[in-house]
C-alpha positions, 0 to 999 in steps of 0.5 A: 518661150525664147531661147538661145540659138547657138547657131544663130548666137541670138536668143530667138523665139521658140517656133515649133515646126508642128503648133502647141508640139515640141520635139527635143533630143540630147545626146546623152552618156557613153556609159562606161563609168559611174555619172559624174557631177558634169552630166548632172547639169543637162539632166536638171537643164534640160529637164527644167526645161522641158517643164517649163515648156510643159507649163506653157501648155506645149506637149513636149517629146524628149528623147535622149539615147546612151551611147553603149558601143565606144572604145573606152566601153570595150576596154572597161569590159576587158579589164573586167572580163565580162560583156560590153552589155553587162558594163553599160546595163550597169552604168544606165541604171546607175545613170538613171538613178541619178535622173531620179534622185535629182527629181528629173523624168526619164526621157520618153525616148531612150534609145542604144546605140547597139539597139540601132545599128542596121539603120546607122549601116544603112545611112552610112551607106547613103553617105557612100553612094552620094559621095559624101563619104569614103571607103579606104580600107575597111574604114569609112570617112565623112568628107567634110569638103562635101558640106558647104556649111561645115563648121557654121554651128561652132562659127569655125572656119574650115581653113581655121580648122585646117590650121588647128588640126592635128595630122592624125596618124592615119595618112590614109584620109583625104582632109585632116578633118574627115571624120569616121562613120565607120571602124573595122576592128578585131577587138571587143563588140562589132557589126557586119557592114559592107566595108568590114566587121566592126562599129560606127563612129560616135558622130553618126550616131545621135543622127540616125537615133533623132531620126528612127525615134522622131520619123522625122529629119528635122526636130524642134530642139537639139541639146547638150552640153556645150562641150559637145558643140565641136566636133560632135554636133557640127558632125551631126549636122553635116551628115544631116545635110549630107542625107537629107539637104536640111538641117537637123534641129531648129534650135541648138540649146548648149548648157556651161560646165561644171568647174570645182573650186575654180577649176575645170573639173578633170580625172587627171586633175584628181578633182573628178566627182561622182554624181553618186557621190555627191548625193550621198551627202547632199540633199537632191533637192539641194543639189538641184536647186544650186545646179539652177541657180546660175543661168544654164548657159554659164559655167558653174563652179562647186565648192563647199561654201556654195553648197552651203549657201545654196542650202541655206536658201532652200531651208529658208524657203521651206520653213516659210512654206511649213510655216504657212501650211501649218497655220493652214492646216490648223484651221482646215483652210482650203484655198484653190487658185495662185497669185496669178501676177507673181506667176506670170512673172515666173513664168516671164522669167523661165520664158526668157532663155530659161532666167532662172536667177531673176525666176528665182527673185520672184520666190524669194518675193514669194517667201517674204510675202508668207512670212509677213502674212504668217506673222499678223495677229489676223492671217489673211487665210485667203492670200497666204493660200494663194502664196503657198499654191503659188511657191508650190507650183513655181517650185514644181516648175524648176523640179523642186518637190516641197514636203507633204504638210498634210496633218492628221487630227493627231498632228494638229492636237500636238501642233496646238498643245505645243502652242498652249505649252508655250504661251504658258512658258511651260518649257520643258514641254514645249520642248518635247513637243517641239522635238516630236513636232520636228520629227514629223516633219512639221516644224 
């Protein structure tokens, strides 16, 4: 497997710290609202991903934590009046059930926030002691000049950051750019500390998570989407090294952004989607297979058109593959084993940085090859097999679950009336069997 490194900006080759073993984290959700259609495309990339690594024989572990203590949690809750944990109860299994309907696995890992918050105190506490961090008041800061690499993941360069930095209004930091590991407040769910009552800052927190759930402080891969890249990894980064003088992941993997129409989706724009939304009205397998079309590294833009384009290919694939399970099923032919060439070569394309469109040429090869083969007088039962168990697993790779074609006795008697019915041109009846047929799910 090769990956893009966004440290290094290569594609470089996956090296796991413990042989045939992967350790992959991604931050996940503040979850104060309902998913939009920009957290779908990590969950389908890096679950795509994971699979793939799966399929190369590596045991992955993937862990990915819900930040359920935040700022624009508290206020949701307030304006509700209830509980900050009955807002994020709410929204993780709504988040979840996005994971689910886009045929995605839950994380092996899924920590909270709140779930970890004596160890998070805990590191913070080590930053103070070693002089990487400040207490000023009941606040405690990161003190960027303390890490000599800081802003190498997001290739910035402090005095470039310095220049962009906007002078927050709290003068009370040494450096604009020092960031906050710890709040005091008064408002909404907080925490004893030794500085004040109140919570830790979002950067510290996907830190401690990687390394309470991993026992380890340097893992195989970090991921995320790429807007996360600054400031939010780079801080994790630099805590890292702060603590524990390594870096925290070997590979930093960043998935584009999702543009509506040609434009950067945003809630002050009115073009905010719901995951939820959009899987009312379009099939998840659909959704998923439009999401992989555009190699995970670029942005991807939703309209209706590519929608609508995105589920004609996948229509066109599954009437292939009913097609030739049928003409299997019929003759109760059972074949075992794939084109072990053409899974090579999709399994080529999935190991070079995840290249879904040219794994994507591959099953479309694989399509053109079944409908040759179903449309021959003699079928070669044993190669449209081996195509068909080819396209199943291919597809599997990429999350995409085909029908169930299996056929009872009944489903078969009806199959070959409806053939009878046509040969004879008896129309009407071919009709109504075709309707039925169609109704199973077989034509």
């Amino acid at each position: 497997m090769k990956l893009y490194n966004s440290y290094s900006q290569k594609i470089e080759e996956l090296k796991p710290i413990e042989p045939g073993k992967i350790s992959m984290y991604v931050c996940g959700p503040t979850v104060y609202n309902y998913p939009h259609i920009g957290n779908a495309r990590p969950i389908v990339v890096f679950d795509t991903l994971k699979k793939a690594l799966s399929a190369q024989g590596y045991e992955v572990t993937f862990a990915s934590n819900y930040t359920d203590v935040d700022d624009k949690i508290i206020k949701t809750a307030i304006e509700q009046n209830v509980s900050e944990k009955e807002i994020t109860d709410k929204f993780i299994v709504a988040y979840n059930d996005v994971r689910k309907g886009l045929h995605a696995d839950l994380p092996d890992y899924a920590p909270r926030v709140t779930e970890t918050m004596d160890k998070i105190i805990e590191f913070i506490e080590k930053m103070v002691e070693n002089g990487s961090a400040y207490q000023v008041g009941g606040d405690v800061y990161f003190r960027v000049n303390s890490d000599k690499k800081y802003g190498e993941l997001s290739h910035q360069s402090i005095d470039d950051l310095m220049v962009g930095a906007r002078i927050d209004e709290n003068e009370k930091k040494e450096n604009p750019l020092d960031f906050t590991l710890w709040k005091e407040t008064t408002e909404g769910i907080k925490w004893d500390s030794p500085w004040s009552k109140g919570r830790p800052g979002w950067h510290t927190e996907c830190v401690v998570m990687i390394q309470d759930v991993f026992k380890k402080t340097l893992i195989d891969i970090h991921g995320g989407g790429k807007d996360l890249k600054f400031p939010h990894h780079e801080n994790e980064r630099a805590q890292s090294m702060a603590i524990n003088e390594s870096e925290l992941a070997n590979y930093w993997v960043h998935s584009g952004m999702i543009d509506i129409n040609g434009v950067k989706m945003s809630k002050s724009l009115g073009n905010f989607i719901t995951a939820k939304d959009i899987l009312s009205k379009v099939d998840p397998m659909v959704l998923r297979w439009f999401l992989l079309a555009t190699q995970y590294r670029d942005d991807v833009n939703v309209s209706d058109e590519i929608i609508e384009s995105s589920k004609a290919e996948l229509t066109k694939i599954i009437t292939a593959y009913k097609q030739a399970c049928v003409k299997l099923e019929v003759n109760d032919i059972k074949v075992d084993g794939v084109d072990e060439d053409t899974y090579k070569r999709f399994m080529d394309a999935m190991a070079d940085d995840l290249n879904t469109p040219n794994a994507y040429a591959v099953i479309f090869e694989i399509v053109k090859n079944i409908n040759q083969l179903v449309r021959v007088k003699e079928i070669n039962f044993e190669a449209l097999g081996k195509e068909v168990n080819t396209l199943v697993r291919c597809m599997n790779v990429l999350g995409i679950v085909l029908p169930d074609m299996t056929m009872s006795l009944d489903d078969k008697k009806m199959y070959q009336e409806w053939m009878d019915a046509k040969s004879v041109k008896d129309f009407k009846k071919a009709d109504e069997l075709r309707a039925q047929l169609s109704q199973k799910g077989i034509l």
